[in-house]
mmCIF file as gemmi writes it, N, C-alpha and C atoms, coordinates in Angstrom:
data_model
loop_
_atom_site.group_PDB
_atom_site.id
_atom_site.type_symbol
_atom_site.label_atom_id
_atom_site.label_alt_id
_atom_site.label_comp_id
_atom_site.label_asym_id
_atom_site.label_entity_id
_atom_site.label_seq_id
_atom_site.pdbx_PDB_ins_code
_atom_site.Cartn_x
_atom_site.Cartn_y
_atom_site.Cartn_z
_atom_site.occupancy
_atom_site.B_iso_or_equiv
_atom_site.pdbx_formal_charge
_atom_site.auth_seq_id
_atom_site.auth_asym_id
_atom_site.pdbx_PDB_model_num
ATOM 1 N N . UNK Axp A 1 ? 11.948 -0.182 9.416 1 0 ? 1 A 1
ATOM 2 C CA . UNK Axp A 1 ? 11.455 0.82 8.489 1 0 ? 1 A 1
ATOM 3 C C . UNK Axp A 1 ? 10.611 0.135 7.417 1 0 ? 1 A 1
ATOM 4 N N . UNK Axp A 2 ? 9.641 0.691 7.103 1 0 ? 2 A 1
ATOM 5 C CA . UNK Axp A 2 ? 8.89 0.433 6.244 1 0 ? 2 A 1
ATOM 6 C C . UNK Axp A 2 ? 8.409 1.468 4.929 1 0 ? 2 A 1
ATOM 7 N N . UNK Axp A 3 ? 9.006 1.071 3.459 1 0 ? 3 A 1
ATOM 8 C CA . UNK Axp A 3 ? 9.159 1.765 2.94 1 0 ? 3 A 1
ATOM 9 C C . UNK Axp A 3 ? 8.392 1.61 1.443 1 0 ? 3 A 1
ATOM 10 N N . UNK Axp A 4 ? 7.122 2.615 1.357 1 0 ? 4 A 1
ATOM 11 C CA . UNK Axp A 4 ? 6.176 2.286 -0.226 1 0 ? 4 A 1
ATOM 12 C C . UNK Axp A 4 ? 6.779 3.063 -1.258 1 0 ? 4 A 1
ATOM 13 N N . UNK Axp A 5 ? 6.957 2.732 -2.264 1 0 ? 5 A 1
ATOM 14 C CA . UNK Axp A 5 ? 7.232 3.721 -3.375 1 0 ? 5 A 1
ATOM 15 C C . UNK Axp A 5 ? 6.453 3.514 -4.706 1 0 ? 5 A 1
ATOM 16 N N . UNK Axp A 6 ? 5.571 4.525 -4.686 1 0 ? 6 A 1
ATOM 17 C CA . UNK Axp A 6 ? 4.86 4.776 -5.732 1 0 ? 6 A 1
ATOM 18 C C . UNK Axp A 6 ? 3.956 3.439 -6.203 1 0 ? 6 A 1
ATOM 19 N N . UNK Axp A 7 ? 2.973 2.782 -5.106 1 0 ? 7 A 1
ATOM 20 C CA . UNK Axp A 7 ? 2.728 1.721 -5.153 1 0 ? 7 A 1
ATOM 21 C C . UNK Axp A 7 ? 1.359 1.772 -5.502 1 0 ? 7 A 1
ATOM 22 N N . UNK Axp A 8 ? 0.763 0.716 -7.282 1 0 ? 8 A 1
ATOM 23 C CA . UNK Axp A 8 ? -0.559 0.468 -7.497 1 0 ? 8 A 1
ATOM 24 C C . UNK Axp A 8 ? -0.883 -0.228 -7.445 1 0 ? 8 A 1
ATOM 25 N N . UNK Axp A 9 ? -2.164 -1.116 -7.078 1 0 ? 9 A 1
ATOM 26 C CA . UNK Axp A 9 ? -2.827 -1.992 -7.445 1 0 ? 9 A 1
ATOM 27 C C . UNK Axp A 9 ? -3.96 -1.978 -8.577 1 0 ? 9 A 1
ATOM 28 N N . UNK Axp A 10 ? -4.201 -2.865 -9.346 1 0 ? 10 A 1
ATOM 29 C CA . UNK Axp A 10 ? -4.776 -2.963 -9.999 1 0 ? 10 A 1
ATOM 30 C C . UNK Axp A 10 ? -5.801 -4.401 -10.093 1 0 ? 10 A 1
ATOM 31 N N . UNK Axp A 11 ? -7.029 -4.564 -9.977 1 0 ? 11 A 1
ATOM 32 C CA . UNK Axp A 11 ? -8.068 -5.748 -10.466 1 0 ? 11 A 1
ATOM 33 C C . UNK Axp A 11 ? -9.058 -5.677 -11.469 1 0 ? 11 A 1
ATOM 34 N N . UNK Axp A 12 ? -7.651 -6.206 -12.518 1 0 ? 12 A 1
ATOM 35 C CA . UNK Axp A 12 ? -8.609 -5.764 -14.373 1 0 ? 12 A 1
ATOM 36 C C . UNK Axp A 12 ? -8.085 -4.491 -14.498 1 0 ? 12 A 1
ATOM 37 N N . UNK Axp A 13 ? -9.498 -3.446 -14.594 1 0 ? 13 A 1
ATOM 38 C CA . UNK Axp A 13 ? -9.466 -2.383 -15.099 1 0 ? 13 A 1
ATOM 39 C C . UNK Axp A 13 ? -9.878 -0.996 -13.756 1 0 ? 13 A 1
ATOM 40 N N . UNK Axp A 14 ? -9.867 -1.847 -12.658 1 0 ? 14 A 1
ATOM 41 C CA . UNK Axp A 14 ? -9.942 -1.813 -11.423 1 0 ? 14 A 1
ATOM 42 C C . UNK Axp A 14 ? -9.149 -1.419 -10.619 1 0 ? 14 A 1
ATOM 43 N N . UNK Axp A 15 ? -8.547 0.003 -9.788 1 0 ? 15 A 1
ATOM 44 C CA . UNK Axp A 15 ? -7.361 0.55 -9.418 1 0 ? 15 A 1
ATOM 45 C C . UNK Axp A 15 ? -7.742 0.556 -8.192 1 0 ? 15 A 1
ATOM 46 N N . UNK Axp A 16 ? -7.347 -0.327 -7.069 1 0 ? 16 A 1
ATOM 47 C CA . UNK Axp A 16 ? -7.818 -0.05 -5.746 1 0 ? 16 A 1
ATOM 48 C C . UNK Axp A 16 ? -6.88 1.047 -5.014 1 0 ? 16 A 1
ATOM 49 N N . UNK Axp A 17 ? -5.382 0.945 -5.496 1 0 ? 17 A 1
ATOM 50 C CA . UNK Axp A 17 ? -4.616 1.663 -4.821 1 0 ? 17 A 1
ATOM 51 C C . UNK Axp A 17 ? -3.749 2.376 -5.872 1 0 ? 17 A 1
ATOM 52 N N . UNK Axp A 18 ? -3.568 3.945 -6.17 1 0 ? 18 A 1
ATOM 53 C CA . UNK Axp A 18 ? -2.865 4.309 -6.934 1 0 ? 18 A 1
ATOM 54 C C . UNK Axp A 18 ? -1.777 5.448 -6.87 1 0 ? 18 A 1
ATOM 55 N N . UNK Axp A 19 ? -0.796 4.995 -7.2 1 0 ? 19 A 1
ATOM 56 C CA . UNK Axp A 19 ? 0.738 5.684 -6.894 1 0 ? 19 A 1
ATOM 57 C C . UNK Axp A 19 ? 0.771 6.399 -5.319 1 0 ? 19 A 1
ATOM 58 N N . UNK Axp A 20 ? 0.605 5.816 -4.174 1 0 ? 20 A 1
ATOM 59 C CA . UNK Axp A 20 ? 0.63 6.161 -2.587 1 0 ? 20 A 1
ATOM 60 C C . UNK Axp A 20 ? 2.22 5.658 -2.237 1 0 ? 20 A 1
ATOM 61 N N . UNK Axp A 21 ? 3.153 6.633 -1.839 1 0 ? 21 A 1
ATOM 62 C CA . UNK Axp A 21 ? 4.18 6.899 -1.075 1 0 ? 21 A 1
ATOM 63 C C . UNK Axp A 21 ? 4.422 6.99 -0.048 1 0 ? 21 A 1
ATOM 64 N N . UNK Axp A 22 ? 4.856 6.423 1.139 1 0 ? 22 A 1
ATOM 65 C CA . UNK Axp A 22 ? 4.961 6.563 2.474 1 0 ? 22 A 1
ATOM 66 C C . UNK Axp A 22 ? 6.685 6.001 2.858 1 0 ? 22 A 1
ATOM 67 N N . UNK Axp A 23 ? 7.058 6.728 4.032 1 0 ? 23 A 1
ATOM 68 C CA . UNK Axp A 23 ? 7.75 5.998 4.862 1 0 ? 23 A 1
ATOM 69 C C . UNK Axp A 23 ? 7.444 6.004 6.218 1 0 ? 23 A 1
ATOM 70 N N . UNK Axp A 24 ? 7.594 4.437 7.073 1 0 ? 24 A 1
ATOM 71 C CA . UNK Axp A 24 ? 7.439 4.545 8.473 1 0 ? 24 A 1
ATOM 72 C C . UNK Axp A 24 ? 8.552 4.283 8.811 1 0 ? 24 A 1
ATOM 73 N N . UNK Axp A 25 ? 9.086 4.858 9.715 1 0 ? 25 A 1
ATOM 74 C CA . UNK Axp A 25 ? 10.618 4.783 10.468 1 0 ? 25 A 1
ATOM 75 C C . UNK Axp A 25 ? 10.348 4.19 11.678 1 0 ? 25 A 1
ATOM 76 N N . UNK Axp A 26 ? 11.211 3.149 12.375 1 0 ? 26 A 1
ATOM 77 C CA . UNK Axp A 26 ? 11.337 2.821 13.357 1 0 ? 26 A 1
ATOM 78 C C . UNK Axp A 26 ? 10.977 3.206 14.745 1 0 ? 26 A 1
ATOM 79 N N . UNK Axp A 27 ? 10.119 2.981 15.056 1 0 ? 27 A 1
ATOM 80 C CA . UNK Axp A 27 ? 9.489 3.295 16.666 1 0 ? 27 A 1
ATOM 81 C C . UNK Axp A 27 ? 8.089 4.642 16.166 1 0 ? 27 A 1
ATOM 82 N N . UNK Axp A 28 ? 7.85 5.004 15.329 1 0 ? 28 A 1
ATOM 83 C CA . UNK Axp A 28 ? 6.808 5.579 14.45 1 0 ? 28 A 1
ATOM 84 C C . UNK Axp A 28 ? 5.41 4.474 14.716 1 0 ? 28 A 1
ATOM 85 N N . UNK Axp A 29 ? 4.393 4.994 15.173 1 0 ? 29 A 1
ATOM 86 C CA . UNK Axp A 29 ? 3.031 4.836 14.683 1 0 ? 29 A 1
ATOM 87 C C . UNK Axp A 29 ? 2.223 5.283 13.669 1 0 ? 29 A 1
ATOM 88 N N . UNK Axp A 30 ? 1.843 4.363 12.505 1 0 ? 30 A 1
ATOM 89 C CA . UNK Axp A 30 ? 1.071 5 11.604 1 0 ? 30 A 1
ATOM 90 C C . UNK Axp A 30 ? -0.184 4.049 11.811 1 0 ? 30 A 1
ATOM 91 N N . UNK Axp A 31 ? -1.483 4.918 11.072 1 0 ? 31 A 1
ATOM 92 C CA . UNK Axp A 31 ? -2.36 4.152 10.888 1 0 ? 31 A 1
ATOM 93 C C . UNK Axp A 31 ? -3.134 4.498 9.449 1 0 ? 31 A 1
ATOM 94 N N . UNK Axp A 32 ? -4.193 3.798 8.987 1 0 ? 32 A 1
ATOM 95 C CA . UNK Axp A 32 ? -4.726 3.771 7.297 1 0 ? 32 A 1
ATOM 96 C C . UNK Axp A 32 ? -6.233 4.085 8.015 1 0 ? 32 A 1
ATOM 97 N N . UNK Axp A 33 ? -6.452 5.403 7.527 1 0 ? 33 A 1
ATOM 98 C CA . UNK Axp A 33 ? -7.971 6.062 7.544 1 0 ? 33 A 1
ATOM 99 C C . UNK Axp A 33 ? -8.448 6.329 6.493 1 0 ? 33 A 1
ATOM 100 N N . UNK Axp A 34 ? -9.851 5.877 6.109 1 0 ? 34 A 1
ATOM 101 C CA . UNK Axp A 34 ? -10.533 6.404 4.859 1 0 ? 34 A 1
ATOM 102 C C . UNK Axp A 34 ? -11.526 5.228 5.35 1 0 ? 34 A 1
ATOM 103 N N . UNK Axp A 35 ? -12.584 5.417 4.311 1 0 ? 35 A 1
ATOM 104 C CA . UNK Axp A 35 ? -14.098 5.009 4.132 1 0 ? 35 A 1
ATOM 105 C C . UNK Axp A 35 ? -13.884 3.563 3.257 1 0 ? 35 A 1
ATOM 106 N N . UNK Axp A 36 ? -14.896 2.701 3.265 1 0 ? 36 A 1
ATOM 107 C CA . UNK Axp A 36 ? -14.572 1.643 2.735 1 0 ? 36 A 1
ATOM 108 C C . UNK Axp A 36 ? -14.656 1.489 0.91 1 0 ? 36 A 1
ATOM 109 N N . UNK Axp A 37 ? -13.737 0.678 0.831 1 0 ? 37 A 1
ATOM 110 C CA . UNK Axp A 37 ? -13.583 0.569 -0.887 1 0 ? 37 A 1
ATOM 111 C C . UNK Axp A 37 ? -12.322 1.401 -0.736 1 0 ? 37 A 1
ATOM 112 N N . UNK Axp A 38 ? -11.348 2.349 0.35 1 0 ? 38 A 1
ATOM 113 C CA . UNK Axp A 38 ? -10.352 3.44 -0.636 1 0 ? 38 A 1
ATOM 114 C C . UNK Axp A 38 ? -9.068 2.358 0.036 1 0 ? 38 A 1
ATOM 115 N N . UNK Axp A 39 ? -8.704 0.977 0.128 1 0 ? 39 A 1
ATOM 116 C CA . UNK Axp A 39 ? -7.778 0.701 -0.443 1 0 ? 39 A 1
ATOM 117 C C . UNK Axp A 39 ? -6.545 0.232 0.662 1 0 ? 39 A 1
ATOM 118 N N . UNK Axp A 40 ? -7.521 0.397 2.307 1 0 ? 40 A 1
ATOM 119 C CA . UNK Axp A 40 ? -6.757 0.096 3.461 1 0 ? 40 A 1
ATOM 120 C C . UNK Axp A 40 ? -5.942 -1.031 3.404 1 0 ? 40 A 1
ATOM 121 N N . UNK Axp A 41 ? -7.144 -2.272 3.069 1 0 ? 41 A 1
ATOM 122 C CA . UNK Axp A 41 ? -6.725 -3.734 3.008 1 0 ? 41 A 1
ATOM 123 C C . UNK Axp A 41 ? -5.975 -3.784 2.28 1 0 ? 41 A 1
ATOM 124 N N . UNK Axp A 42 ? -5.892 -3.43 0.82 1 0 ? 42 A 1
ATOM 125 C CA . UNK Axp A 42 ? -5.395 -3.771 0.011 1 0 ? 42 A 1
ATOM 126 C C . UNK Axp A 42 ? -3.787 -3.251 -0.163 1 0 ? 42 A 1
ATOM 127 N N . UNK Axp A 43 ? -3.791 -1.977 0.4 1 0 ? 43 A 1
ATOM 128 C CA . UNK Axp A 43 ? -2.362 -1.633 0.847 1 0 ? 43 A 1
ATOM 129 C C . UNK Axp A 43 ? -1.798 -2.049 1.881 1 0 ? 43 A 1
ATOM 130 N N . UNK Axp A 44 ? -2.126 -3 2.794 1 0 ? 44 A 1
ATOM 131 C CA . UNK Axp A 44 ? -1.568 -4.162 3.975 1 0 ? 44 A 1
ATOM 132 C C . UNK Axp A 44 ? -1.646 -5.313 3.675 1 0 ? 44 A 1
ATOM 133 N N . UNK Axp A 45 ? -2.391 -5.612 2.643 1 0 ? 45 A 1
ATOM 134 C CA . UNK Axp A 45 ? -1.776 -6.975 2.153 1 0 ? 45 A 1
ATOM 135 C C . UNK Axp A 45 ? -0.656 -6.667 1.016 1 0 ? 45 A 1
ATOM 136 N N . UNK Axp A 46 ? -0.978 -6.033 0.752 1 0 ? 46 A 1
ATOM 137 C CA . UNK Axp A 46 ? 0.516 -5.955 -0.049 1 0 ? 46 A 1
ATOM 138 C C . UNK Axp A 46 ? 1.772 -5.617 0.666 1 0 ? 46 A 1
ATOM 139 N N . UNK Axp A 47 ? 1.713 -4.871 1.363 1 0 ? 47 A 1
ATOM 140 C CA . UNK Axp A 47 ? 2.974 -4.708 2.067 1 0 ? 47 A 1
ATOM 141 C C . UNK Axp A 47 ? 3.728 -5.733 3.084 1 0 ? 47 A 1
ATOM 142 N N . UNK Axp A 48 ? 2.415 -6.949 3.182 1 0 ? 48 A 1
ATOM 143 C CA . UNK Axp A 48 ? 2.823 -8.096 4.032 1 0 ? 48 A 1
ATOM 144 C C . UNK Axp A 48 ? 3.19 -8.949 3.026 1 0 ? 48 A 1
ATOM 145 N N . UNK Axp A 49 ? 2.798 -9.043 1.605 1 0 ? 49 A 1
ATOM 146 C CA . UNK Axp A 49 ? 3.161 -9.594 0.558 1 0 ? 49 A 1
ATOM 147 C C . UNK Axp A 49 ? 2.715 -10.48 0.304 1 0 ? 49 A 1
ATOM 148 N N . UNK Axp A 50 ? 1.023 -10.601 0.685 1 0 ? 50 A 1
ATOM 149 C CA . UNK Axp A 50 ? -0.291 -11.561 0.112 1 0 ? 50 A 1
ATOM 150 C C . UNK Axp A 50 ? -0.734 -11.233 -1.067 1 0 ? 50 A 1
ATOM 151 N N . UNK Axp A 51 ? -0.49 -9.701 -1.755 1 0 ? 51 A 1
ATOM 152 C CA . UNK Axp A 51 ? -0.925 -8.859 -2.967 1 0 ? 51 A 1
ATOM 153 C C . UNK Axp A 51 ? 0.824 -8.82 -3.645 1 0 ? 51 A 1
ATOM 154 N N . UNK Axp A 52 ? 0.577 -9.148 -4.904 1 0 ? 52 A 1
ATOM 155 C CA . UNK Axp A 52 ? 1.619 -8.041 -5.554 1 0 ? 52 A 1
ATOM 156 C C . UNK Axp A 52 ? 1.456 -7.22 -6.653 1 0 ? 52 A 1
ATOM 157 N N . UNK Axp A 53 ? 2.153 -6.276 -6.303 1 0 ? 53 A 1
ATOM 158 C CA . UNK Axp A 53 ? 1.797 -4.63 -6.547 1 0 ? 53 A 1
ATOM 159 C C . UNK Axp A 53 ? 1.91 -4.75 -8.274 1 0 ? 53 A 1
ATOM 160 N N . UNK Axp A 54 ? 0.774 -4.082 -9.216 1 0 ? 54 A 1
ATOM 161 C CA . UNK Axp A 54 ? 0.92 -3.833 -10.5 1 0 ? 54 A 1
ATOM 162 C C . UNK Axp A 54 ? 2.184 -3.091 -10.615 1 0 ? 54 A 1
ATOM 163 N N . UNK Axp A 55 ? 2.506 -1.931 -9.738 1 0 ? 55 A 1
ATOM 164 C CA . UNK Axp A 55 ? 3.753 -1.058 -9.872 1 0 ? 55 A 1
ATOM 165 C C . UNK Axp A 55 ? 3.844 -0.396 -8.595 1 0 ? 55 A 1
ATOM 166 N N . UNK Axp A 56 ? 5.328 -0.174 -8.618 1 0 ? 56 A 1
ATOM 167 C CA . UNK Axp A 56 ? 5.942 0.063 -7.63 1 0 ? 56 A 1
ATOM 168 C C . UNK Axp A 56 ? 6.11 -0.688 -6.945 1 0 ? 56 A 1
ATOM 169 N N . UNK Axp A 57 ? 6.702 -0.264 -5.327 1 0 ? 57 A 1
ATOM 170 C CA . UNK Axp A 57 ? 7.455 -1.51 -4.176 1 0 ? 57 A 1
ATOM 171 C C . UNK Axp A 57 ? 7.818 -1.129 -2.703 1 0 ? 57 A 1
ATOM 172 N N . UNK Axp A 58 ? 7.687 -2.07 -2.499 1 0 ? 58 A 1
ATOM 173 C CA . UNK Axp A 58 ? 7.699 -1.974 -0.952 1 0 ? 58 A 1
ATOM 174 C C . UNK Axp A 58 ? 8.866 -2.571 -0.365 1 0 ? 58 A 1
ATOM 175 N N . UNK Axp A 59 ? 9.887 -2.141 0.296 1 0 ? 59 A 1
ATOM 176 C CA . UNK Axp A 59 ? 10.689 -2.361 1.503 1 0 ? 59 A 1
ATOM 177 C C . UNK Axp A 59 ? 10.557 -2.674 2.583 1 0 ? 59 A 1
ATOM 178 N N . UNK Axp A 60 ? 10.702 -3.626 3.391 1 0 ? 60 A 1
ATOM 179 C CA . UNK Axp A 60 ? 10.779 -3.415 4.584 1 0 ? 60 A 1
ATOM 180 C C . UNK Axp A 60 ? 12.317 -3.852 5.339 1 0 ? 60 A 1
């Protein structure tokens, strides 16, 4: 399980990712759609734990 809660990033004054909630449950496929700049990367490196989050947190 993989679990976000209320998770931001911030660079400076710079919000790439702001307050996004998810859970993925076990044997679940998810995937991250949007246009570039809204924050794909930056919410998978954090959740692999290359980023850490201004606020909120991630479980896995």
């Amino acid at each position: 399980m993989i679990q976000v809660e209320h998770l931001t990033k911030r660079y400076g004054k710079f919000t790439a990712v702001d307050d996004i909630s998810f859970c993925v449950n076990e044997g679940e496929v998810f995937a991250f759609l949007g246009p570039n700049g809204s924050g794909k990367t930056t919410t998978m490196k954090t959740i692999v734990g290359l980023n850490v989050p201004t606020s909120g947190r991630v479980l896995v």
